[in-house]
ROLOTOR-8090 format. One line per 8 residues: number of its first residue (from 1); their letters; for each residue z, x, y of C-alpha. Coordinates in steps of 0.001 Angstrom, whole numbers, padded with zeros to 6 digits. Layout:
% residues N
NUM = A = Z/X/Y  ... $
% end
This chain:
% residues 292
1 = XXXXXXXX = -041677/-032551/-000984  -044660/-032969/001635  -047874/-031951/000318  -048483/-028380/001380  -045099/-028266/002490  -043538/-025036/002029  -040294/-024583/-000261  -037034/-024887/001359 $
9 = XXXXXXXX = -035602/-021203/002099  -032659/-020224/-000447  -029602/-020011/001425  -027856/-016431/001074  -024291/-016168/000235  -022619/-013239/001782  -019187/-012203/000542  -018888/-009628/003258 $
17 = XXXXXXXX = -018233/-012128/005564  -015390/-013426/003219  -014048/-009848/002783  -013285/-009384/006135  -010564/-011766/005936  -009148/-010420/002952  -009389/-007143/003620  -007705/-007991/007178 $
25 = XXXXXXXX = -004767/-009941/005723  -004404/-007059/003312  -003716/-004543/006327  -001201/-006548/007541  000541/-007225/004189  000305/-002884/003600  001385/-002930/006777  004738/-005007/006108 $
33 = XXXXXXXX = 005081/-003480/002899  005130/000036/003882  008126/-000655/006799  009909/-001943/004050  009842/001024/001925  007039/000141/-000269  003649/001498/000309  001693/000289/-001807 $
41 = XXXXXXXX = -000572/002935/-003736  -003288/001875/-006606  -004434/004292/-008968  -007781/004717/-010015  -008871/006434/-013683  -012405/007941/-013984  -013390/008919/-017903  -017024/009012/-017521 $
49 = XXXXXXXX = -020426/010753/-017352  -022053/008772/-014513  -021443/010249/-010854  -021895/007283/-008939  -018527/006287/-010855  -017350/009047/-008783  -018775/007970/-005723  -017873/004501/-006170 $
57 = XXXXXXXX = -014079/005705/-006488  -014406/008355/-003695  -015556/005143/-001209  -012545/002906/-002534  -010701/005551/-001225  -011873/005164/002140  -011879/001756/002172  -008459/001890/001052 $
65 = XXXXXXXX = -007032/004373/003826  -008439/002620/006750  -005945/-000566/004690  -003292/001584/004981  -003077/001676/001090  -003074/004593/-000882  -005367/005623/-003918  -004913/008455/-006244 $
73 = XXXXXXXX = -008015/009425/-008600  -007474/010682/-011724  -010734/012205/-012559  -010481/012574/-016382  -013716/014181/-016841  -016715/012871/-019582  -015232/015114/-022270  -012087/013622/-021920 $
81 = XXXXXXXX = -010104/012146/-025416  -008768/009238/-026529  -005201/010640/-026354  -005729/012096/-022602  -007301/008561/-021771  -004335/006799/-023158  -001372/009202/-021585  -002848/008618/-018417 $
89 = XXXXXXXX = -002720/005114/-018369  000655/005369/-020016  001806/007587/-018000  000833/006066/-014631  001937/002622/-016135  005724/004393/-016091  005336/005736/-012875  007714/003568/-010009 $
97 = XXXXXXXX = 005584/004749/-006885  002230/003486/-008440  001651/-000244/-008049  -001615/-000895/-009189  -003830/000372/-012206  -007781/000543/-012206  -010084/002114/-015088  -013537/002545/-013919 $
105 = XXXXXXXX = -016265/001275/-016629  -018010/002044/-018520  -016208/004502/-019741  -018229/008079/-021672  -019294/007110/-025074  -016775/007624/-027821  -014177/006280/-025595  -012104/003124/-026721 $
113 = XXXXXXXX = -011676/000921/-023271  -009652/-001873/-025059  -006895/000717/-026830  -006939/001966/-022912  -006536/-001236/-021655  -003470/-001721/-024010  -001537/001116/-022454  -001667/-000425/-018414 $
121 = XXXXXXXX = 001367/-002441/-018224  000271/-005861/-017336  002151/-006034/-014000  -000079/-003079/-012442  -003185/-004370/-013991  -005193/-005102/-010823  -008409/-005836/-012398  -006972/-008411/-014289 $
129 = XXXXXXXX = -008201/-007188/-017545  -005341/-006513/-020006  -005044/-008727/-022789  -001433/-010807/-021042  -003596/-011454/-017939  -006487/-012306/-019608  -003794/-014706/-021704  -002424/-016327/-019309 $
137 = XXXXXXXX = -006094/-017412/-017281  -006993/-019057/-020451  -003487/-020723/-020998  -004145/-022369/-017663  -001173/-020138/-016309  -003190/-018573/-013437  -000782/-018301/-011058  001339/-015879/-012962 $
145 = XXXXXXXX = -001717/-013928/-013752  -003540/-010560/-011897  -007042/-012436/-012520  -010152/-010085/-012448  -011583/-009590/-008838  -015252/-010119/-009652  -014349/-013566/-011400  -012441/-014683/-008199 $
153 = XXXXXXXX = -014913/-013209/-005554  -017420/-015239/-007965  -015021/-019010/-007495  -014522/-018307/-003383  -018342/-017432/-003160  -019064/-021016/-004935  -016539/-022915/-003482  -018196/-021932/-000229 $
161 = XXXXXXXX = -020539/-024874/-001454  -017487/-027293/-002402  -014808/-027798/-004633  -015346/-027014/-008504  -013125/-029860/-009781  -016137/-032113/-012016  -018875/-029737/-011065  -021269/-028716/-013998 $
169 = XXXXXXXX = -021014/-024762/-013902  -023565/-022540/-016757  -021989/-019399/-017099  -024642/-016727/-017968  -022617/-013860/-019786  -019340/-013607/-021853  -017981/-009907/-021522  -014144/-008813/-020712 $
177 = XXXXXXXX = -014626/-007954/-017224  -016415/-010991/-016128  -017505/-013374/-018355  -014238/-014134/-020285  -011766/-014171/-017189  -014129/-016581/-015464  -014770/-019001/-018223  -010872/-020099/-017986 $
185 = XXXXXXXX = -010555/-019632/-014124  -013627/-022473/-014104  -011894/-024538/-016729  -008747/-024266/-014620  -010532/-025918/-011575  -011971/-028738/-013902  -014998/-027761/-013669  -017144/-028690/-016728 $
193 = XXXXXXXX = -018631/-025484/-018181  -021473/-024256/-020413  -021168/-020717/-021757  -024694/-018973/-022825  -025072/-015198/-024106  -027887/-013695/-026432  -027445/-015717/-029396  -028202/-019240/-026633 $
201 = XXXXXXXX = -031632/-020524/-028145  -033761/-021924/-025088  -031643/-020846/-022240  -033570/-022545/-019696  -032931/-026439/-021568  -029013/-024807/-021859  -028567/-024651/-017918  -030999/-027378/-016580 $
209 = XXXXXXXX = -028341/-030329/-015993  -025753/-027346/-014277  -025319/-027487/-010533  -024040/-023803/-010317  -025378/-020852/-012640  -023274/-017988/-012317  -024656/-014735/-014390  -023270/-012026/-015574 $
217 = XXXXXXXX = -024978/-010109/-018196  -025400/-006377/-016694  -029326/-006090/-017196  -031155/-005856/-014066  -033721/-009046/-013041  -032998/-010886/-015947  -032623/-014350/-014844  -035974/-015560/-013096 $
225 = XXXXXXXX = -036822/-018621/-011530  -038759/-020025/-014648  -035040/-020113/-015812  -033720/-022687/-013259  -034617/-025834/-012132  -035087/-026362/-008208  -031842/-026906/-006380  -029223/-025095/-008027 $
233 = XXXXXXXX = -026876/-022830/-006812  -027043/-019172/-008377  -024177/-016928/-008069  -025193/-013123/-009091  -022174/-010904/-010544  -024500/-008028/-011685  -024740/-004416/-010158  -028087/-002368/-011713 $
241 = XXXXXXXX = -029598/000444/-010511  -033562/-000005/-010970  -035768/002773/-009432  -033248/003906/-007047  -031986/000246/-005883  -028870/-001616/-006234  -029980/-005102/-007873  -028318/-007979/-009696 $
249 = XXXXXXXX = -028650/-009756/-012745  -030916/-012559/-010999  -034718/-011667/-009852  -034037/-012549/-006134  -037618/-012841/-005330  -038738/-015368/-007746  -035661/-017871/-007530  -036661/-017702/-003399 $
257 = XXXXXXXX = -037683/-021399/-002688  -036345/-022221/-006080  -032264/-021756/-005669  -030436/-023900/-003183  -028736/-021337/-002790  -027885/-017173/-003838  -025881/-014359/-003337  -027535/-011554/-002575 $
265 = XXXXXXXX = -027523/-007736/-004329  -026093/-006278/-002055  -023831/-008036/000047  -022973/-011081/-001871  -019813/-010694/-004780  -019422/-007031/-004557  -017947/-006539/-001241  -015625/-009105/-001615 $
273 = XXXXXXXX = -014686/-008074/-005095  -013609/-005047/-003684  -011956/-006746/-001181  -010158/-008943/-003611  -008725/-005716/-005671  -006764/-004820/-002896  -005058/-008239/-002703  -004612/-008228/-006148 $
281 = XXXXXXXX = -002363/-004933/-005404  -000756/-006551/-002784  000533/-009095/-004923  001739/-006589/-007597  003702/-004378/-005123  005492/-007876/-003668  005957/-008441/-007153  007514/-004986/-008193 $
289 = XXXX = 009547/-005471/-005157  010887/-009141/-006246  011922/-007979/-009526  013874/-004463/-008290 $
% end
């Protein structure tokens, strides 16, 4: 760089743009679908104290009606029990007419996700989080699997930049929703990947050869640009509220200049994971339909 010359801008990465699409060739799959006798309908499970969990659900709704797909909330309640958790998902897991399975998390304390998790039968799992699904990603059997939304909104947003196949990827975070599911889904596009979490010493050193850094930790403004090294491409998973605002994971002000490129908080993965949830559903009500 020039003397004096200013920092190239980071280049945003919107996944609204992508959702569009997805969202449009959804319609016309619910569409097709629904002629045929099949409308497909997702359910969504709420066992928690947080209201914008609420709110959050109550806008999938709408997002899902003007789809032509429809969403039933099952609104458990914080005080809700183990045993009411798990008959729900059981329950809905046995019902024909529902095609698709989502628990909101994180669910109220007390409250044992992964014996929940158990209970959705794998086929209806449409955030890709059961235990099969999550099998089959890291068995390299993708294809056959309902793969979580925010890990694939995370590949389309960084394939944007190129194919994965030989890229080095760091992958910032190791949890079941994103973190896991991803790590395969990388390895499965031979991409070469380094996992960090809070027991990496000297993250920084862990992630400077990587091309792409992709976090996902759930703590607001974690990552900074003293963590990267100029020119690498940062994809931002995380959703935080701080002082009222919807953030990520990433401190987008301080990798500006620093980051080839970002997505942004908001605008970047999570409209086009939400996006992505309804194809997923798509695909298990053409499945359910396949296997009558």
């Amino acid at each position: 760089m020039i003397a004096n010359e200013a920092p190239a801008a980071t280049a945003k990465l919107r996944g609204d743009v992508l959702a569009k699409a997805v969202k449009q060739a959804a319609a016309e799959a619910a569409a097709k679908l629904a002629a045929a006798g099949a409308p497909p309908k997702m359910a969504v499970i709420l066992a928690s104290e947080d209201p914008a969990s609420v709110t959050y659900a109550e806008s999938k709704r709408k997002a899902a009606a003007a789809l032509g797909i429809q969403v039933e909330l099952h609104n458990l309640g914080p005080m809700a029990t183990q045993g009411q958790l798990v008959g729900c998902c059981r329950a809905l897991s046995a019902d024909a007419t529902v095609h698709g399975i989502l628990l909101e998390l994180p669910l109220a304390p007390g409250l044992n996700a992964d014996a929940a998790l158990d209970e959705i039968a794998p086929a209806k799992d449409i955030d890709g989080l059961t235990p099969w699904n999550l099998g089959l990603v890291s068995a390299g059997r993708e294809q056959e699997a309902l793969t979580s939304a925010t890990a694939q909104a995370c590949i389309l947003l960084a394939e944007t930049q190129g194919p994965l196949a030989g890229k080095r990827v760091a992958l910032i975070g190791r949890g079941r929703t994103v973190g896991r599911p991803l790590m395969g889904m990388l390895i499965n596009r031979h991409a070469t990947v380094t996992v960090c979490h809070t027991r990496t010493r000297d993250l920084s050193a862990a992630i400077a050869d990587c091309e792409i850094v992709m976090v996902a930790i759930g703590k607001a403004r974690q990552i900074n640009g003293g963590h990267l090294r100029p020119g690498q491409t940062v994809i931002d998973a995380g959703i935080n509220y701080l002082d009222g605002k919807l953030v990520g994971d990433v401190d987008a002000e301080s990798v500006e200049g620093i980051a080839a490129a970002l997505t942004p908080v908001p605008g970047g993965v999570g409209p086009l994971t939400s996006a992505l949830i309804f194809q997923n559903l798509i695909r298990a009500t053409e499945k359910s339909i396949h296997e009558r």
